[in-house]
MDAnalysis code that builds the backbone (N, CA, C; Angstrom):
import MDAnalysis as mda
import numpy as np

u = mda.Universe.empty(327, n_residues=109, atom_resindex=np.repeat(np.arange(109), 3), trajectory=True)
u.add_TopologyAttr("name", ["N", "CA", "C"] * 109)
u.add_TopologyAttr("resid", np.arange(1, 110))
u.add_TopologyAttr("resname", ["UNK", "UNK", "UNK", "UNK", "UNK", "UNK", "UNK", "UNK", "UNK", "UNK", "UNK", "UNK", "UNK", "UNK", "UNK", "UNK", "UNK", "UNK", "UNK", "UNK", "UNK", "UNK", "UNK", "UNK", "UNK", "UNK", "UNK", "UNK", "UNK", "UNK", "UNK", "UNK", "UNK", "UNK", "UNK", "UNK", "UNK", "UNK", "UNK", "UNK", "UNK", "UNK", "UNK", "UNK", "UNK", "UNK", "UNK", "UNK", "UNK", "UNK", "UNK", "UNK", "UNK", "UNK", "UNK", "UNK", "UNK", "UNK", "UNK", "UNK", "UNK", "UNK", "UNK", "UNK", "UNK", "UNK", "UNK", "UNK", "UNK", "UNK", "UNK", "UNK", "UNK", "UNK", "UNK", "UNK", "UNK", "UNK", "UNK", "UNK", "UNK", "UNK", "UNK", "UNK", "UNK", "UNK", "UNK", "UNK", "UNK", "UNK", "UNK", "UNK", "UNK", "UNK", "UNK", "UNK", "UNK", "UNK", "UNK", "UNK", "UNK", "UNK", "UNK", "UNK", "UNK", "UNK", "UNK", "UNK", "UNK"])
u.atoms.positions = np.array([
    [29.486, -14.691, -15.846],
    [30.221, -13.623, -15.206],
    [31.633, -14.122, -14.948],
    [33.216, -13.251, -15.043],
    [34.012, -13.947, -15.170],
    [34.575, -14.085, -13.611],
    [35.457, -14.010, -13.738],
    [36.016, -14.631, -12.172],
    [36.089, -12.737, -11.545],
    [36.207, -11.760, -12.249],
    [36.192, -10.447, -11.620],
    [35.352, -9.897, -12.161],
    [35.626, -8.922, -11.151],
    [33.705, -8.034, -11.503],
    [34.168, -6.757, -11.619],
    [33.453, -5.808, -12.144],
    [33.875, -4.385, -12.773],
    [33.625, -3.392, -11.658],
    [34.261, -2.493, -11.124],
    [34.135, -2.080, -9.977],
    [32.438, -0.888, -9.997],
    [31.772, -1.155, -11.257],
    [30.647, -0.538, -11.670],
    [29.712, -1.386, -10.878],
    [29.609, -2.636, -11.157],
    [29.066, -3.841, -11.621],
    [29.219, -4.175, -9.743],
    [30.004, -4.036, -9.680],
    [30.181, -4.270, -7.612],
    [29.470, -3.291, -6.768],
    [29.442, -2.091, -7.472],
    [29.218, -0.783, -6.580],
    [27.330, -0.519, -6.799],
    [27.107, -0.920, -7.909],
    [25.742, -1.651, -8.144],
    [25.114, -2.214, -6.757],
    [25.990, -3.218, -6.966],
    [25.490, -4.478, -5.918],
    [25.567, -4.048, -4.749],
    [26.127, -3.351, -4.465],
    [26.171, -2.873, -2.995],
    [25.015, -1.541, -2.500],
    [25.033, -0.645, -3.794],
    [24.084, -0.034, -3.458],
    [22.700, -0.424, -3.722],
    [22.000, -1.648, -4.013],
    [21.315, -2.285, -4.142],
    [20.236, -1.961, -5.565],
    [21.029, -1.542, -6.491],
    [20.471, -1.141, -7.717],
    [20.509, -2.278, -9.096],
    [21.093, -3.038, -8.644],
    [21.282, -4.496, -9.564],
    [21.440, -6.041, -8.245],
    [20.478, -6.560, -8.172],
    [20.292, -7.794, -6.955],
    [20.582, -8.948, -7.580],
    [20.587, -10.036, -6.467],
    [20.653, -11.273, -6.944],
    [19.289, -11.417, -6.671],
    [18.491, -12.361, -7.534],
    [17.463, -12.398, -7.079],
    [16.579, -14.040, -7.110],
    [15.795, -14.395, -6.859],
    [15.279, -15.551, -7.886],
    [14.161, -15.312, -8.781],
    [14.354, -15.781, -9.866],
    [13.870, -16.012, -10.888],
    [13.433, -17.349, -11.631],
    [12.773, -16.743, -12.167],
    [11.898, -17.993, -12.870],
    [11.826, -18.518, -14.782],
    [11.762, -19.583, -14.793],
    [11.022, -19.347, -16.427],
    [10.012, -18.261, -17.073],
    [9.176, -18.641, -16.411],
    [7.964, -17.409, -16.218],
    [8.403, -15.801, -16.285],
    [9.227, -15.459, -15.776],
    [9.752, -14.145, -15.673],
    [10.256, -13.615, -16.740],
    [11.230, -14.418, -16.945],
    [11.938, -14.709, -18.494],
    [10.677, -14.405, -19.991],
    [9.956, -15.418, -19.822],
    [9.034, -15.393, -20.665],
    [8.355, -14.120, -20.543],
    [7.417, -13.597, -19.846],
    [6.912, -12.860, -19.554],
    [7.571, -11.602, -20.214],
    [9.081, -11.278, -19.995],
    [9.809, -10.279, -20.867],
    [9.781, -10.507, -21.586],
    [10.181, -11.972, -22.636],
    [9.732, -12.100, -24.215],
    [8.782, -11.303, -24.469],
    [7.869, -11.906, -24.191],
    [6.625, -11.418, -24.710],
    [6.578, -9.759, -24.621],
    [6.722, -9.231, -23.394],
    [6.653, -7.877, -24.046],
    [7.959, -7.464, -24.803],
    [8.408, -8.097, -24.847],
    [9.945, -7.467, -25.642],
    [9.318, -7.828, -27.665],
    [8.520, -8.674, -27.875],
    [7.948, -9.121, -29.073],
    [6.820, -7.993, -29.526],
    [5.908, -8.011, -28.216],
    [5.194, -7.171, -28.484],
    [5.635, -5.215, -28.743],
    [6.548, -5.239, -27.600],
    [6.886, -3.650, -27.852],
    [7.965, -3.909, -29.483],
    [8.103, -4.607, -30.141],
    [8.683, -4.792, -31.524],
    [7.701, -5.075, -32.390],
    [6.537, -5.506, -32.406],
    [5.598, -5.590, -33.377],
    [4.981, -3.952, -33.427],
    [4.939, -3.125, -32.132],
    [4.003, -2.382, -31.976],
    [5.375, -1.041, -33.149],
    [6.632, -1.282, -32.679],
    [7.707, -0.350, -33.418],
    [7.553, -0.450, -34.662],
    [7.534, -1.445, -35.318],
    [7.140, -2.128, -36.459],
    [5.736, -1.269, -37.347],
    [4.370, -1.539, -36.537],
    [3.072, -1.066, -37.000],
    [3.644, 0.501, -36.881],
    [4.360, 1.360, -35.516],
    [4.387, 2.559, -36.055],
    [4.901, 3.327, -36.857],
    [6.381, 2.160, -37.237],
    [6.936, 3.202, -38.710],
    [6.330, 2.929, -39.841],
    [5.334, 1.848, -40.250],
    [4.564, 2.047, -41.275],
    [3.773, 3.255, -41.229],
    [3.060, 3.824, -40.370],
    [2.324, 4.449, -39.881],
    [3.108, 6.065, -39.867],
    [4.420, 5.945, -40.203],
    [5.641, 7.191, -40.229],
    [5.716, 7.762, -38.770],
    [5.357, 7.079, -37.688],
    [5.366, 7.657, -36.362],
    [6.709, 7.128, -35.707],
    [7.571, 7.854, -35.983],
    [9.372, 7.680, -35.939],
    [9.752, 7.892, -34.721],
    [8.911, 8.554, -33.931],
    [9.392, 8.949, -32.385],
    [8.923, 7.425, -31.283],
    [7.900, 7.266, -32.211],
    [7.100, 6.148, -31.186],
    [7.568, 4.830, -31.222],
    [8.191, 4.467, -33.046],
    [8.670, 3.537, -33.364],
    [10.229, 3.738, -32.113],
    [10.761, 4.264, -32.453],
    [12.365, 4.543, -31.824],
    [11.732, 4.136, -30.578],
    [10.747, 5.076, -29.609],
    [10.779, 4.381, -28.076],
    [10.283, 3.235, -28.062],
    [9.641, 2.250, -28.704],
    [8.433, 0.974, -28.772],
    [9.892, 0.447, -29.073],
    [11.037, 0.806, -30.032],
    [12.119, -0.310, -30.354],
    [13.087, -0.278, -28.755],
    [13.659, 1.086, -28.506],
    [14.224, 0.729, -27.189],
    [13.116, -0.626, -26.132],
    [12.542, 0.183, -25.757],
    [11.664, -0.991, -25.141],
    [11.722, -2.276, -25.115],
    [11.456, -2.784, -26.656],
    [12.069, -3.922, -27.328],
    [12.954, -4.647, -26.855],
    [14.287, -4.253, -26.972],
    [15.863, -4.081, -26.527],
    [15.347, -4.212, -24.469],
    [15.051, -3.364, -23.798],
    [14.891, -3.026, -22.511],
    [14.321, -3.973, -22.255],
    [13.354, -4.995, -22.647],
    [13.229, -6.251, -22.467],
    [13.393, -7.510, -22.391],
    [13.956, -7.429, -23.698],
    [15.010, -8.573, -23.865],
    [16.231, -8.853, -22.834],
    [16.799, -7.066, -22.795],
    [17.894, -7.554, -21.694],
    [17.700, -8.162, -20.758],
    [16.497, -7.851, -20.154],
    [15.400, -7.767, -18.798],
    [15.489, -9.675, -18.515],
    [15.328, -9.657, -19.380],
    [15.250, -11.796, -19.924],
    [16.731, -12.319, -19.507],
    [17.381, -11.479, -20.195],
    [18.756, -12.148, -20.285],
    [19.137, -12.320, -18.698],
    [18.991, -10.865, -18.354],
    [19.524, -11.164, -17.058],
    [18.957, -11.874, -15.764],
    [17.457, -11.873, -16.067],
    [16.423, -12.725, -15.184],
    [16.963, -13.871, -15.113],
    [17.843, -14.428, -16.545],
    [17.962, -16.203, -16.930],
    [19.573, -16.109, -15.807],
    [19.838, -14.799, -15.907],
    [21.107, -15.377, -14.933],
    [20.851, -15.405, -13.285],
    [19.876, -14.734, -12.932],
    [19.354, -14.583, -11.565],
    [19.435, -13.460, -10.806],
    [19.737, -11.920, -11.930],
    [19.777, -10.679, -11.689],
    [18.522, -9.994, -12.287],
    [17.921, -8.605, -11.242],
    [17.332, -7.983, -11.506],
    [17.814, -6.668, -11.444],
    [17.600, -5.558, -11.842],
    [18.079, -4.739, -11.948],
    [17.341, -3.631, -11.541],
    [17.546, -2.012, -11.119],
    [16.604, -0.959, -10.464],
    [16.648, -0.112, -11.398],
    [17.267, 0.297, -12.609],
    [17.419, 1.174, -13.546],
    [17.609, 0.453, -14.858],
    [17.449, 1.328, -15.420],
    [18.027, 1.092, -17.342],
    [19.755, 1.121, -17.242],
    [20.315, 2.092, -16.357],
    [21.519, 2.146, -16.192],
    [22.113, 0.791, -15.843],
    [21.647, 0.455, -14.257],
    [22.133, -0.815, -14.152],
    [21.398, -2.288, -14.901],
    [20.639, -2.300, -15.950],
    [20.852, -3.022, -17.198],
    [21.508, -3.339, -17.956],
    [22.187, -1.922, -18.189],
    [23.005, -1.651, -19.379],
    [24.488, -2.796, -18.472],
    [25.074, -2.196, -17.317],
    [25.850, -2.867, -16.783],
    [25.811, -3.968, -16.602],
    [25.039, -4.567, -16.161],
    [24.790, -6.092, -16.116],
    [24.744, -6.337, -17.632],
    [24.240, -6.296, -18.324],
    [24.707, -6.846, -19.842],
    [26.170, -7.060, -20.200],
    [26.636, -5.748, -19.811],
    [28.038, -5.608, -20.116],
    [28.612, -6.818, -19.121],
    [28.332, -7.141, -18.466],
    [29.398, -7.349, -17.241],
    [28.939, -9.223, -17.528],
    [27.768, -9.451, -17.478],
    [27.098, -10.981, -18.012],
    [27.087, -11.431, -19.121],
    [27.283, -10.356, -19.964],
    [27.408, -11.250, -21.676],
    [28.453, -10.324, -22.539],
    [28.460, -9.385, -22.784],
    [29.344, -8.592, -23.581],
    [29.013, -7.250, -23.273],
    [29.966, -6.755, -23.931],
    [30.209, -5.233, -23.788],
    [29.102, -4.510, -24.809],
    [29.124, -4.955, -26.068],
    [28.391, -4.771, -26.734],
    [26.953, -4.530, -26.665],
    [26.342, -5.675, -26.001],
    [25.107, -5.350, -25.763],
    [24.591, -4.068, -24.851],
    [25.914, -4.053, -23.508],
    [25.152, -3.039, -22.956],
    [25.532, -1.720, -23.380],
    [26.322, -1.733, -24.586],
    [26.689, -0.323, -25.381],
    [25.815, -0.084, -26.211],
    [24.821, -1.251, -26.715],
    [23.663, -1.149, -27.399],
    [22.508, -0.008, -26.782],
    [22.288, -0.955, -25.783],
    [21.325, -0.253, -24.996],
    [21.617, 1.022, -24.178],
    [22.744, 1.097, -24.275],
    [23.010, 2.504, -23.310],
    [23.083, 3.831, -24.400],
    [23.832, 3.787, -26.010],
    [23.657, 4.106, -26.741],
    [22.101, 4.400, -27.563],
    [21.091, 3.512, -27.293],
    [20.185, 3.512, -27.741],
    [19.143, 4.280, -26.809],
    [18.927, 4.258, -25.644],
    [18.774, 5.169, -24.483],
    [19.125, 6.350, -24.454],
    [20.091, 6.716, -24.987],
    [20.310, 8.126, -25.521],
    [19.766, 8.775, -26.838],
    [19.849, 7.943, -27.526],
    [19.148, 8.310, -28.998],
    [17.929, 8.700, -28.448],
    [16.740, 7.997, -27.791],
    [15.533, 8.196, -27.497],
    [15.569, 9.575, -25.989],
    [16.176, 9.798, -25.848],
    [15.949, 10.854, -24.924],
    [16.678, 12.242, -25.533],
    [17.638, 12.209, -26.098],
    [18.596, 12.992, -27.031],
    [18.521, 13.042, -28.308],
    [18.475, 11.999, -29.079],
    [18.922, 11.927, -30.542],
    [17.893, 12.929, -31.101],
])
């Protein structure tokens, strides 16, 4: 996180929708794993041509992983929204344009 914080990313924290928290290895892991599994399962359903299920099983995917990323920094988060921010704000912009973009596809697209 850099020396300033995004006035998103603050207003979060205050309304208690993204925490500091402690975390563990375990926690971390624990999201792997379902972040692997909800990607194997996206995987079995577009063979299967089930395109709606694949798309939410892949967000998921993604919604987990972040879940990791930010556990490893010592944030938890209360929404998908404030995920998306904490990505942005802890590693790049990108990622949480991934997921915020991709969150829409599955509720919209």
């Amino acid at each position: 996180m850099g020396s300033r914080i995004s006035s998103v990313f603050a207003r979060l924290l205050r309304e208690r929708k993204l925490v500091r928290a402690r975390t563990d290895r375990k926690m971390v892991e624990k999201e792997i794993k379902a972040a692997e599994t909800d990607l194997d399962d996206a995987n079995d359903s577009l063979k299967q041509k089930k395109f709606k299920w694949a798309t939410i099983q892949g967000y998921y995917s993604m919604f987990h992983s972040g879940r990791a990323l930010i556990y490893d920094k010592g944030f938890r988060e209360k929404s998908h929204f404030a995920l998306s921010v904490a990505l942005r704000e802890l590693f790049s912009n990108e990622l949480g344009r991934y997921l915020i973009e991709s969150n829409y596809r599955r509720h919209w697209g």
